[in-house]
N, C-alpha and C positions, 0 to 999 in steps of 0.2 A: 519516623515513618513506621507504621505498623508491619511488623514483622520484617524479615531479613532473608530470605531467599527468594532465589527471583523465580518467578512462573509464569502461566499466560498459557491463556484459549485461546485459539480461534478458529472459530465454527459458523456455521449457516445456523439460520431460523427458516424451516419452509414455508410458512407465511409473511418470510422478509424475504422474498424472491429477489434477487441480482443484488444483495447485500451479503457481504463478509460482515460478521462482528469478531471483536479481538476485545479482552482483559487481561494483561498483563502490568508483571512488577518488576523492572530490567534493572540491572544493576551496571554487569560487568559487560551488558550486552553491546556488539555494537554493528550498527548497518552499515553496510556498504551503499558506496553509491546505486541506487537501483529506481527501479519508475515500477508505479498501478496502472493498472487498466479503466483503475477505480477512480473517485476522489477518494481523498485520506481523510477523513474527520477525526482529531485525536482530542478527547477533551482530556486536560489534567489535573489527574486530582491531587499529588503530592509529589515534591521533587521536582524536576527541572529536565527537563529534553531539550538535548542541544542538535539540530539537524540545518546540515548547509545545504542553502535552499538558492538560487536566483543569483550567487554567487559572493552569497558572505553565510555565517553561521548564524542562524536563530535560536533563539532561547525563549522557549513556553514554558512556565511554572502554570502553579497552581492557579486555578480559575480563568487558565486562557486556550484556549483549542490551537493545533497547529493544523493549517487546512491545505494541501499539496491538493493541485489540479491534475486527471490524467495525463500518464506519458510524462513526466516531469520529473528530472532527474534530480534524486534528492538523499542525503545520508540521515543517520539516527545513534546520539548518543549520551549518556547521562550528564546534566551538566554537571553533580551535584554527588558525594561521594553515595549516598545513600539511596542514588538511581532516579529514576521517576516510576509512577504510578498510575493508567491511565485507562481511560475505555477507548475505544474506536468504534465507528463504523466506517464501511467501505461501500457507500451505493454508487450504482453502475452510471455512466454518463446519459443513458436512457431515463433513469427515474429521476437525475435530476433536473433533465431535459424537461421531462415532461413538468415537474413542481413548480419549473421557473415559469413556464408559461402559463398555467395556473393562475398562478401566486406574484407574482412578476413582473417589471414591465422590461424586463432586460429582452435585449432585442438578437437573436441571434443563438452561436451556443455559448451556454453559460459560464463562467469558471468563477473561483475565487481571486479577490487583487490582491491582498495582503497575507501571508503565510503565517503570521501570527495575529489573533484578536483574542481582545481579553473580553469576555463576557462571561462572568457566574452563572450565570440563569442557563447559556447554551449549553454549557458543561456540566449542568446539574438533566437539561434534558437527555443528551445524549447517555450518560450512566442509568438512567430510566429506561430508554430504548435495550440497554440489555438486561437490565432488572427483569424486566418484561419479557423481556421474548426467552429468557431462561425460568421463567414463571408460566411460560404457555400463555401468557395474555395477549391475544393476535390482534385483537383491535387497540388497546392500549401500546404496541410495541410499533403498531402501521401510521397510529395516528400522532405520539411523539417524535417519531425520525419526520411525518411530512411537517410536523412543525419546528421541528430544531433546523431541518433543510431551509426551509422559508426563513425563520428567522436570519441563519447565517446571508443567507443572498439579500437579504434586507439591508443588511448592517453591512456586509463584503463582498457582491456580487456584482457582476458584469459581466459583457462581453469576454469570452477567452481570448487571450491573447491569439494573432493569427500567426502560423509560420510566415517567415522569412519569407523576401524574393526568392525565384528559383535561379539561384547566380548557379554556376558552374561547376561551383566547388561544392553545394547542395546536389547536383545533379549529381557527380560523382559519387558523393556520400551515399543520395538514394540507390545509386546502382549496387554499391559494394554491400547494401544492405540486406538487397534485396539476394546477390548470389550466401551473403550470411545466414539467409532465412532457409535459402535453399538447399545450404552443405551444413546446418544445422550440428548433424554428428560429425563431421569431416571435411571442419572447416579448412582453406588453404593457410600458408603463413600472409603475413603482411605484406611483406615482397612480394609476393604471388598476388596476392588478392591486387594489390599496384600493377604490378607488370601491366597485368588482364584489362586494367582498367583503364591503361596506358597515359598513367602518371607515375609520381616518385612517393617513396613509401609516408615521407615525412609532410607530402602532401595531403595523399589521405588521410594520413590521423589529425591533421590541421581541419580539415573539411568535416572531416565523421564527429569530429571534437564540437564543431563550429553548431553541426547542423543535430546532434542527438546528446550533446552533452557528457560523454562520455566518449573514451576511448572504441574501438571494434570490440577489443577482447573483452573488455569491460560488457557491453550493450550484449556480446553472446553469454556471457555467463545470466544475465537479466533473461535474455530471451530461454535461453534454457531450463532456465527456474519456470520461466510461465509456462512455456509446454510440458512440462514436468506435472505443473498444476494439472492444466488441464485433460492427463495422461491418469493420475491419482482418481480426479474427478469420477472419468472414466469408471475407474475399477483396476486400474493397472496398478500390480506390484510395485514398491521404490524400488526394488532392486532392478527391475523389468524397465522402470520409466527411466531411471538410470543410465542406462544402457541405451536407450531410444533416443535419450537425445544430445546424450554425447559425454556422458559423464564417464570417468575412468568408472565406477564401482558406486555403489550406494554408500560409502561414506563420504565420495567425496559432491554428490546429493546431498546428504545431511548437513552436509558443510556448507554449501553456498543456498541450500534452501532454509536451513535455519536463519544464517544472515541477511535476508530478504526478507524470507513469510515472519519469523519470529520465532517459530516452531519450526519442530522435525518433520520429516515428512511423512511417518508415518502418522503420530501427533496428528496431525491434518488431517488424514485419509481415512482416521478412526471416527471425526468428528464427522466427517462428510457420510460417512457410511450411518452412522445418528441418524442424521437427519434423514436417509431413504427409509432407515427402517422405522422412524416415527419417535423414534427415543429422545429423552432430552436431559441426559446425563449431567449433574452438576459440575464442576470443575473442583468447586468449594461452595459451603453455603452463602447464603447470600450477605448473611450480617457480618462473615471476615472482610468483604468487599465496604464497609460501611465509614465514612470518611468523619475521624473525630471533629473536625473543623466544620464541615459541613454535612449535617444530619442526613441530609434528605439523597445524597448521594448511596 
């Protein structure tokens, strides 16, 4: 694999509105269970990502994209000593709402069925969508992502899957989720949160597990990270967003935001502030990104 330490962008393009883009080269990296707001599109170009998806571990090498549906709780980790290597994008469930029906005959909201597909051709589009749009090419960067989208729901699209009945131990979960949302900084313990909701503690986390995939504490450290995001976004300090939403201190921010986003948080906040002020900073030039196997990458 070309070169040996790991790095990674990820920034906006302003004329890729409700799109994340991410380049990164992880090694030692490794994610916690955590969910997007987004879909994930990760095409790979070298190396192997191993991330437990649907409730066994997935393995994407080269020439196959890993595609996580919004909300979907999922990990991230090298399968391969020499890491993986890979582009993403992250478009918002509106654009690919609107693509599917387009482009589409999927009836409903869209998701992807399978968490791994091998296709060269996607993987080679997708590494072009951030060619481009780090190139300032806004119509080449708008009109790749709406054909890499299209292609992938051609090949792996459907209906999303729908939640659950709303059995009991659902209802509970939505309730304890919802006071979650609410004490955000100053959540109660588990007991507490039980007592309140008058059941047993071991119920809840059977319920919370059953219906979000994830433990409570687990799903606040997630939600934490995204109001966090969305606080940076803003213009708010890490150390301020920190604080706001519950974090002992901004490094322990840095910690659970880097194992999430991929990057620091400041990292982030620097790119997002790029993009307001019109700039389009490299990371690296473009031909270190340039894949020996596959030229056009």
């Amino acid at each position: 694999m070309a070169g040996s330490a790991e790095h990674a962008r990820h920034w906006r393009y302003a004329e890729l509105p409700g799109v994340d883009l991410l380049r990164a080269h992880y090694i030692n990296k490794t994610f916690v269970r955590h969910t997007h707001e987004h879909f994930v599109i990760a095409a790979i170009a070298e190396g192997v990502d191993v991330f437990h998806h649907g409730g066994a571990d997935q393995h994407a090498g080269p020439g196959t994209l890993a595609l996580v549906n919004p909300d979907t709780p999922h990990t991230g980790r090298a399968g391969v000593p020499e890491g993986w290597r890979y582009a993403a994008v992250y478009p918002s469930p509106d654009l690919v709402a609107a693509i599917a029906a387009e482009t589409t005959g999927i009836r409903g909201t869209p998701g992807f069925i399978r968490p791994v597909l091998e296709d060269p051709y996607a993987v080679t589009l997708v590494h072009r969508v951030l060619r481009a749009a780090e190139e300032g090419n806004a119509l080449a960067a708008d009109t790749l992502l709406r054909v890499a989208v299209t292609r992938l729901l051609r090949l792996n699209g459907g209906p999303a899957p729908q939640r659950a009945v709303r059995t009991a131990g659902a209802r509970i979960a939505a309730r304890a989720r919802g006071v979650l949302e609410e004490r955000l900084a100053d959540p109660p313990s588990l007991e507490r949160l039980a007592t309140d909701l008058g059941v047993g503690p071991f119920a809840l986390l059977r319920s919370f597990r059953d219906a979000y995939g994830m433990p409570p504490h687990a799903w606040l450290t997630d939600a934490r990270v995204r109001a966090a995001r969305r606080l940076l976004d803003a213009g708010t300090t890490p150390a301020q967003a920190a604080v706001a939403v519950g974090f002992t201190d901004q490094p322990h921010l840095n910690r659970h935001f880097t194992r999430i986003v991929g990057v620091p948080p400041g990292a982030y906040q620097r790119e997002r502030k790029n993009v307001q002020d019109g700039e389009s900073a490299l990371l690296v030039p473009s031909g270190v990104w340039q894949n020996r196997r596959h030229p056009q990458i």
